[in-house]
N, C-alpha and C positions, 0 to 999 in steps of 0.2 A: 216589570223589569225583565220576567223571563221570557215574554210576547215577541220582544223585536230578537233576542239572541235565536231563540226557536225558526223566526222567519229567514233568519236569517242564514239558517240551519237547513232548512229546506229548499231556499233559494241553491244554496252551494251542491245541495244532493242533487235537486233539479238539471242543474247546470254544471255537473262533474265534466260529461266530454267535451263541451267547450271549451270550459276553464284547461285541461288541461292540452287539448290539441291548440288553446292559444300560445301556453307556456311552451309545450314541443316545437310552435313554429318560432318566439323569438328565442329559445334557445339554438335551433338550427341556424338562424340568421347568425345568431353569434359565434357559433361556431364557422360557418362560413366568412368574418370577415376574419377571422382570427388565422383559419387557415391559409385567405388569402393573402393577409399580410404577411406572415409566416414562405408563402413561395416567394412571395416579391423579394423578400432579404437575400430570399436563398439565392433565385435568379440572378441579382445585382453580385452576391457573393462570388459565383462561379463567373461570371464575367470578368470582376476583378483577376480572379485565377486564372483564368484564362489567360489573361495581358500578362500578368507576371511572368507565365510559364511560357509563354512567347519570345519576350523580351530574356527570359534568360537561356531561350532555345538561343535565340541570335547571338547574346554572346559566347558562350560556348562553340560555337560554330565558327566566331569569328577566331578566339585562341584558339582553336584548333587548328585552323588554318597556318595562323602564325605559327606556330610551334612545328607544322611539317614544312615548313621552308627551310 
């Protein structure tokens, strides 16, 4: 009973840096697509802002106009 827990004990000693630079790399992956989904929002966010603050440059500009006549 204690044979395979022990081997199994030694395998994981054996194979500490792998195991764990496997975990570091799919951790970085995740973190990588998290952050890239994370600029995508932003990007499309500030775009939207963009238009908005455009569209209410132009009207502003256009009652202003009006209003100095």
């Amino acid at each position: 009973m204690c044979k395979p827990f022990k081997e199994y004990l030694s395998l994981l000693r054996e194979y500490t840096r792998e195991i764990i630079t496997f975990g570091g790399m799919c951790l970085v992956c995740f973190v990588y697509t998290d952050f890239k989904q994370i600029v995508q929002n932003q990007a499309s966010t500030s775009a939207h802002t963009v238009d908005v603050l455009r569209s209410m440059d132009m009207r502003l500009s256009h009652i202003e106009q009006n209003t100095a006549r």
